[in-house]
N, C-alpha and C positions, 0 to 999 in steps of 0.2 A: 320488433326492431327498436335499437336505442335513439333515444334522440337528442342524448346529450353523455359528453365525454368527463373525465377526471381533467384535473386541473396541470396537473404536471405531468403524466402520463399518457394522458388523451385517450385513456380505455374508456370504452364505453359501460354507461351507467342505463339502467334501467328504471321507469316508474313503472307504479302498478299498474298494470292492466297491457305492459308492451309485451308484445313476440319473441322472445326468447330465437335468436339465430346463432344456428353451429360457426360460422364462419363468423361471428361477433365474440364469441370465446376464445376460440382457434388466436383468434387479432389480438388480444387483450394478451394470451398464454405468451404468443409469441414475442410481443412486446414486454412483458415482465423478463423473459428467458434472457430478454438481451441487456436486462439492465444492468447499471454495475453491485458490484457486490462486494463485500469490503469481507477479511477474512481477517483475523489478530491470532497472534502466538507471543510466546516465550521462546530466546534460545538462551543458553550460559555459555560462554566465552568458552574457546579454546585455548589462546593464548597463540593461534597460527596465525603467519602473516597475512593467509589469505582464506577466506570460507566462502560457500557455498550454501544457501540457506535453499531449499528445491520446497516452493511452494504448489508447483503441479500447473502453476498458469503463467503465463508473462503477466506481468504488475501494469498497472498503469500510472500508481505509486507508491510508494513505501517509506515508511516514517519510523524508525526506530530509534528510542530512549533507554537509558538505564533503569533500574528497577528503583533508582535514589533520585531521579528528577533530573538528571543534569543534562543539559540539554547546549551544543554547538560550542563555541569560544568566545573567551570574556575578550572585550577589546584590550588590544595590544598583546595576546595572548595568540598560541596557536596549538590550542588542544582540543582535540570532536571528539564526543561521547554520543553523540547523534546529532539526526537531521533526518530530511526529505528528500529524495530520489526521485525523479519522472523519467521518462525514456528521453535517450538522448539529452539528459542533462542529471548526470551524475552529482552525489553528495561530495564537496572536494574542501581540500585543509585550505583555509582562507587565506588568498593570495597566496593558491599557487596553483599546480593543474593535478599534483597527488589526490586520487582518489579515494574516499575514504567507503562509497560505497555505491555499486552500482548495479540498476535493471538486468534479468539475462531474460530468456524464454520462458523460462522455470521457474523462476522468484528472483533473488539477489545475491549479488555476492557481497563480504564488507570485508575489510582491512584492518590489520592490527599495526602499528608501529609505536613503540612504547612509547616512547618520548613525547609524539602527537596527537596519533589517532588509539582511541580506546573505544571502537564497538564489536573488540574479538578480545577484550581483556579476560585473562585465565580465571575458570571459579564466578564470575559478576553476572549478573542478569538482566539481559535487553527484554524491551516490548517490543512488538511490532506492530503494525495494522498496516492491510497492503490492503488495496483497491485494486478490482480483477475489470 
Protein backbone atom coordinates (compact mmCIF):
# COMPACT_ATOMS: atom_id res chain seq x y z
CA UNK A 1 0.00 0.00 0.00
CA UNK A 2 1.29 3.58 -0.91
CA UNK A 3 1.81 5.99 1.54
CA UNK A 4 2.51 8.85 -0.24
CA UNK A 5 1.01 10.56 -3.37
CA UNK A 6 2.42 13.03 -6.53
CA UNK A 7 2.30 16.46 -6.01
CA UNK A 8 -0.11 17.65 -8.59
CA UNK A 9 -1.89 14.52 -9.36
CA UNK A 10 -2.15 12.98 -6.01
CA UNK A 11 -1.30 9.38 -7.68
CA UNK A 12 0.03 7.43 -5.42
CA UNK A 13 3.90 6.71 -5.09
CA UNK A 14 5.47 3.73 -3.88
CA UNK A 15 8.77 3.00 -1.64
CA UNK A 16 10.62 0.02 -1.59
CA UNK A 17 9.37 -2.72 0.23
CA UNK A 18 5.33 -1.33 -0.03
CA UNK A 19 2.36 -3.63 -1.31
CA UNK A 20 1.59 -3.07 -4.56
CA UNK A 21 -2.57 -2.67 -4.70
CA UNK A 22 -4.83 -3.27 -7.93
CA UNK A 23 -7.20 -0.79 -6.86
CA UNK A 24 -3.89 1.78 -6.25
CA UNK A 25 -3.38 1.55 -10.23
CA UNK A 26 -6.95 1.22 -11.21
CA UNK A 27 -6.86 5.08 -9.02
CA UNK A 28 -3.80 6.51 -10.56
CA UNK A 29 -5.08 5.06 -14.41
CA UNK A 30 -8.20 6.60 -13.81
CA UNK A 31 -7.02 9.76 -12.72
CA UNK A 32 -4.36 10.19 -15.64
CA UNK A 33 -7.52 9.27 -18.25
CA UNK A 34 -9.25 12.25 -17.09
CA UNK A 35 -6.61 14.61 -17.21
CA UNK A 36 -6.44 17.35 -19.77
CA UNK A 37 -4.65 16.80 -22.84
CA UNK A 38 -3.63 19.40 -25.28
CA UNK A 39 -3.71 18.24 -29.18
CA UNK A 40 -1.95 20.80 -31.94
CA UNK A 41 -2.55 20.91 -35.79
CA UNK A 42 -2.09 22.86 -39.06
CA UNK A 43 -4.97 23.93 -41.18
CA UNK A 44 -4.49 26.33 -44.57
CA UNK A 45 -7.17 28.82 -45.28
CA UNK A 46 -9.95 28.45 -47.47
CA UNK A 47 -10.83 31.73 -48.01
CA UNK A 48 -14.76 30.77 -46.80
CA UNK A 49 -16.66 32.86 -44.67
CA UNK A 50 -17.16 30.34 -42.27
CA UNK A 51 -15.16 26.78 -41.47
CA UNK A 52 -15.42 24.06 -39.35
CA UNK A 53 -12.25 22.60 -37.99
CA UNK A 54 -13.78 18.87 -36.37
CA UNK A 55 -11.23 17.96 -33.78
CA UNK A 56 -13.32 14.72 -32.55
CA UNK A 57 -13.71 16.43 -28.87
CA UNK A 58 -15.32 19.63 -27.57
CA UNK A 59 -12.23 22.05 -26.68
CA UNK A 60 -11.78 23.52 -23.49
CA UNK A 61 -9.61 25.90 -25.51
CA UNK A 62 -8.18 26.83 -28.68
CA UNK A 63 -5.57 29.19 -29.50
CA UNK A 64 -4.72 29.65 -33.20
CA UNK A 65 -1.88 31.83 -34.82
CA UNK A 66 -0.58 32.37 -38.33
CA UNK A 67 2.37 30.44 -39.49
CA UNK A 68 4.29 34.28 -39.72
CA UNK A 69 3.55 35.25 -35.78
CA UNK A 70 0.75 37.64 -36.11
CA UNK A 71 -1.03 37.46 -33.53
CA UNK A 72 -4.91 39.71 -32.63
CA UNK A 73 -5.05 43.77 -33.52
CA UNK A 74 -2.64 46.62 -33.23
CA UNK A 75 -4.34 49.40 -31.17
CA UNK A 76 -6.54 51.51 -33.04
CA UNK A 77 -6.74 48.84 -35.66
CA UNK A 78 -9.40 46.26 -36.16
CA UNK A 79 -7.74 43.23 -37.77
CA UNK A 80 -7.55 39.10 -35.96
CA UNK A 81 -5.17 36.89 -37.49
CA UNK A 82 -5.70 35.05 -34.17
CA UNK A 83 -6.52 34.51 -30.56
CA UNK A 84 -7.89 32.21 -27.81
CA UNK A 85 -11.38 30.69 -27.47
CA UNK A 86 -12.93 29.03 -24.15
CA UNK A 87 -16.46 27.96 -24.07
CA UNK A 88 -18.90 30.40 -23.75
CA UNK A 89 -16.53 33.14 -24.49
CA UNK A 90 -15.75 33.32 -28.05
CA UNK A 91 -12.58 35.01 -30.01
CA UNK A 92 -14.42 38.41 -31.14
CA UNK A 93 -13.11 41.62 -33.57
CA UNK A 94 -12.34 44.21 -30.87
CA UNK A 95 -15.21 46.24 -29.86
CA UNK A 96 -17.66 44.63 -31.37
CA UNK A 97 -19.74 41.21 -30.79
CA UNK A 98 -18.47 39.66 -34.62
CA UNK A 99 -17.12 36.53 -34.00
CA UNK A 100 -13.98 35.62 -35.28
CA UNK A 101 -13.96 32.25 -33.81
CA UNK A 102 -15.72 29.84 -31.69
CA UNK A 103 -15.87 26.34 -29.43
CA UNK A 104 -18.49 23.60 -31.05
CA UNK A 105 -18.72 19.94 -29.66
CA UNK A 106 -16.23 18.83 -32.10
CA UNK A 107 -13.50 21.40 -32.24
CA UNK A 108 -14.07 24.97 -33.63
CA UNK A 109 -15.26 26.90 -36.10
CA UNK A 110 -13.33 30.40 -37.38
CA UNK A 111 -14.36 33.19 -39.64
CA UNK A 112 -13.02 34.84 -42.65
CA UNK A 113 -13.91 38.57 -43.43
CA UNK A 114 -11.31 40.17 -45.59
CA UNK A 115 -11.22 43.47 -44.50
CA UNK A 116 -11.01 42.22 -40.68
CA UNK A 117 -10.73 38.83 -39.63
CA UNK A 118 -7.98 36.71 -41.34
CA UNK A 119 -8.02 33.01 -39.70
CA UNK A 120 -9.63 31.42 -42.95
CA UNK A 121 -7.43 33.66 -45.31
CA UNK A 122 -6.99 31.54 -48.91
CA UNK A 123 -3.37 29.57 -49.33
CA UNK A 124 -2.03 30.97 -45.38
CA UNK A 125 -1.21 28.75 -42.54
CA UNK A 126 -2.73 28.65 -39.01
CA UNK A 127 -1.37 26.77 -35.72
CA UNK A 128 -3.52 25.46 -33.38
CA UNK A 129 -3.24 23.86 -29.93
CA UNK A 130 -6.61 22.97 -28.41
CA UNK A 131 -6.87 21.60 -24.83
CA UNK A 132 -9.46 18.59 -24.53
Amino acid sequence: MSSQKTEHYQLHKWEPGDDFLREEFNENFTKLDASARMTVGAYTGDGASSRVIDLGFAPRAVFVITDGGMLGSAPGTYHVEGGLALPGHPLKLQGSATQVMELTGTGFTIHHWEAYISVNTQGAVFYYWALQ
